[in-house]
C-alpha positions, 0 to 999 in steps of 0.5 A: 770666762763664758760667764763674763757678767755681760747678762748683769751689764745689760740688765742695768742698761735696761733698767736705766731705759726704763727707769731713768730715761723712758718718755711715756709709753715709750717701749723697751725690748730684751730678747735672747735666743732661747725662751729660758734665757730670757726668762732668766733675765725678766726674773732678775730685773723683777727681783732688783724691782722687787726689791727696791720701793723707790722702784716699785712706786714707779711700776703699774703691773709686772706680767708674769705669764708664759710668753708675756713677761714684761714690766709696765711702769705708770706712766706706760713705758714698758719693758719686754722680755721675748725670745728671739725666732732665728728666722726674724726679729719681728715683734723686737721694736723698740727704742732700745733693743737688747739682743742678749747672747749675740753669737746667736743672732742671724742675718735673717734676725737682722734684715726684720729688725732694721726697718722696725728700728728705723720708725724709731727716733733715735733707736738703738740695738745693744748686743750682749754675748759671750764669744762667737761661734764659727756661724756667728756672722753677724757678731765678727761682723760687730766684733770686727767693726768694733776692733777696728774703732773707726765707727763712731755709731758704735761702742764696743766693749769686749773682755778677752784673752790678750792678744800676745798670748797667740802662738803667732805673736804680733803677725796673728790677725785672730781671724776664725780658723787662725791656727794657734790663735788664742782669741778664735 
């Protein structure tokens, strides 16, 4: 169940920012917590760029250099692959900003990121993660929200065990450290 295709759903979503919808110098961000993760995803989008000449038309330089992986399309927008520090998103603004494996990001992450994202017209954060650990605040924090379905701010997607599959049946509220619930 970890590998969920959550990684191949973001990675279209960049591609869409960048290719159908990016203005002029417009920027784009894609940050994991780990520096190999995130350059597992920039050699992906680079092999689907690669690979089509509709889209390779489109790109005037992809930088390929340790710690400077990005895609720069000809008319300036650019899409960023950087790894996340796990005491700030400093350096992560953008117009759209994809936090892949989410379980990792911190209040601390969060708190940096938020005023970056607010000099943005009309920004947005996506979050891309296989299930929360226990210190995962910031993701039950989303995954809550998300459950509750009364932000209209707020899409959520979530792949995961049916819920009357707990050993508590309908009275679980699959909140962390449930006993016998199959979705903590």
């Amino acid at each position: 169940a970890r590998q969920n295709g959550k990684t191949v759903a973001g990675e279209a979503a960049a591609l869409a920012d960048l290719f159908l919808w990016a203005a002029p110098h417009e920027l784009f961000v894609w940050s994991a917590h780990r520096f190999k993760t995130t350059i597992d995803a920039f050699r992906d989008i680079r092999r689907l760029v690669d690979g089509s000449d509709m889209l390779t038309r489109r790109v005037k330089k992809i930088y390929g250099s340790f710690g400077d992986e990005s895609i720069e399309l000809t008319n300036g927008a650019r899409l960023n692959f950087l790894a996340r520090q796990t005491t700030g998103g400093r350096g992560l603004g953008g117009k759209r900003v994809t936090l892949d494996e989410a379980f990792a990001v911190t209040p601390g992450i969060m708190a940096s990121l938020f005023p970056i994202m607010s000099a943005q017209d009309d920004p947005q954060i996506r979050y891309f993660s296989s299930a929360a650990l226990p210190d995962s605040d910031v993701l039950r924090g989303l995954v809550s929200r998300g459950r509750a379905g009364n932000d209209p701010g707020l899409v959520m997607l979530e792949w995961c065990a049916e819920p009357d599959s707990c050993a508590r049946g309908e009275r679980c509220d699959h909140a962390l450290g449930t006993e016998g619930c199959a979705l903590d």
